[in-house]
C-alpha positions in Angstrom: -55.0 5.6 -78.1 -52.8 2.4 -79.1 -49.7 4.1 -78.8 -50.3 5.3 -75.4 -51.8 1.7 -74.7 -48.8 -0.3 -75.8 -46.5 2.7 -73.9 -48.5 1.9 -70.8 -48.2 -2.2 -71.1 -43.7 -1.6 -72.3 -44.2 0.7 -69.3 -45.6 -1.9 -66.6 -42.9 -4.4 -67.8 -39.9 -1.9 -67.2 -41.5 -1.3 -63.5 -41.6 -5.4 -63.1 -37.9 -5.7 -64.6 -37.1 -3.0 -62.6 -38.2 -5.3 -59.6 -36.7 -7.8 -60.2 -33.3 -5.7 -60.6 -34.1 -4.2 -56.9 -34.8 -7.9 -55.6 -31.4 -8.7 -57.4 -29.9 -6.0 -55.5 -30.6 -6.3 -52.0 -29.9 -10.3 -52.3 -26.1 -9.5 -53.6 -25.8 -6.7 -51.3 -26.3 -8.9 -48.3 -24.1 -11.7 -49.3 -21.5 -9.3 -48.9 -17.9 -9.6 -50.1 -18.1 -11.2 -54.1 -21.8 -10.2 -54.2 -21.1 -6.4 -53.4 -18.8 -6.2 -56.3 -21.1 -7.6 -58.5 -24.0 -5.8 -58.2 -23.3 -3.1 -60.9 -22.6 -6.3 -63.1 -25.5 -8.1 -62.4 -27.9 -5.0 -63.0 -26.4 -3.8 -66.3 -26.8 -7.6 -67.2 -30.5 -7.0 -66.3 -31.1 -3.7 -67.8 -29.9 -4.9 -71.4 -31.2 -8.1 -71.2 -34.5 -6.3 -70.7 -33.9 -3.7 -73.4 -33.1 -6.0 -76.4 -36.4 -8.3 -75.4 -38.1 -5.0 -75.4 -36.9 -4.5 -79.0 -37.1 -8.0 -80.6 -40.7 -8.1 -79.3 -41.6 -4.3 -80.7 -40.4 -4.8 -83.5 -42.4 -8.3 -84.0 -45.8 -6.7 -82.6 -47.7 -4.8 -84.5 -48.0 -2.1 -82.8 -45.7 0.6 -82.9 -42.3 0.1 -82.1 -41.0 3.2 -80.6 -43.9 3.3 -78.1 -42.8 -0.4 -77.2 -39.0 1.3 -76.5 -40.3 4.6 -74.4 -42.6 2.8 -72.3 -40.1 -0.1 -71.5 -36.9 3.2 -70.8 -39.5 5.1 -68.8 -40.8 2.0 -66.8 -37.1 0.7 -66.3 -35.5 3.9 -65.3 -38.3 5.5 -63.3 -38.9 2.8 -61.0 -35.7 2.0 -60.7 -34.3 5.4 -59.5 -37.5 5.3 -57.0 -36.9 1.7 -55.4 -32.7 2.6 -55.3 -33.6 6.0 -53.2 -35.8 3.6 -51.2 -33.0 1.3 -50.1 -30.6 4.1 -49.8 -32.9 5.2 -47.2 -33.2 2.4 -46.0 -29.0 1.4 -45.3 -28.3 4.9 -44.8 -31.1 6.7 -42.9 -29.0 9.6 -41.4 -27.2 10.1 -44.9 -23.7 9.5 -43.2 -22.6 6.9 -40.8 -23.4 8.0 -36.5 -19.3 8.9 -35.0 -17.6 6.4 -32.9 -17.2 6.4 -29.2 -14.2 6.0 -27.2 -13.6 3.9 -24.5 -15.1 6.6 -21.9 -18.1 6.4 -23.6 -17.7 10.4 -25.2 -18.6 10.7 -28.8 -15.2 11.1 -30.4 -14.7 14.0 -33.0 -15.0 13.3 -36.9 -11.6 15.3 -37.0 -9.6 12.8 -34.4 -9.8 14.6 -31.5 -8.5 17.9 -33.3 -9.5 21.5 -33.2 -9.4 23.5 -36.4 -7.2 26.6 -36.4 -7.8 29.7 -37.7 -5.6 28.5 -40.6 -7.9 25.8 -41.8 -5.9 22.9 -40.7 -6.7 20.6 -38.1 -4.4 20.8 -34.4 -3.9 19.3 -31.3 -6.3 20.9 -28.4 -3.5 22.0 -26.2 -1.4 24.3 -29.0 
């Protein structure tokens, strides 16, 4: 029952680091322009920082020292794949971004205004 005890607490602290990478995120992503490219810097910094506490301090409890490791890689990795899918949602609800209009108002065509032939490739209207 200590194992799946000390999983459960390594567990709780991966969610909480996996927070704090999310909170890291979305502050970066809207600076825009230096903090965009550092984002996957900045949460690989995170993520090992995290993991080598996680090991110092198993190995220094004891408890057991693997379940220290799982429960900190299952917390981490689970809650941060949920709270990513959540903000891709969230800056991306339709999955792609809505086509652009043209002066007149009409939507305008993903393809520029093209039709496709019955070759595959992409013509002028009035062929």
């Amino acid at each position: 029952m200590e194992i799946f005890l000390t999983g459960a607490a390594a567990a709780a602290a991966g969610a909480a680091a996996a927070f704090l990478n999310y909170r890291l995120t979305v502050f970066l992503m809207n600076r825009g322009g230096a903090g965009q490219t550092a984002v996957s810097f900045v949460r690989q910094l995170v993520n090992i920082a995290f993991l080598v506490l996680a090991f110092f301090i198993g190995k220094a409890l004891p408890f057991s020292q693997t379940a220290v490791l799982v429960g900190a890689v299952i917390g981490l990795t689970g809650c941060s794949t949920v709270l990513l899918l959540t903000l891709a949602k969230k800056t991306a609800p339709g999955g792609a971004a809505p086509p652009a209009e043209n002066a007149d108002g009409d939507k305008a065509n993903e393809n520029g205004g093209k039709e496709e032939g019955e070759d595959g490739r992409f013509h002028d209207g009035d062929r």
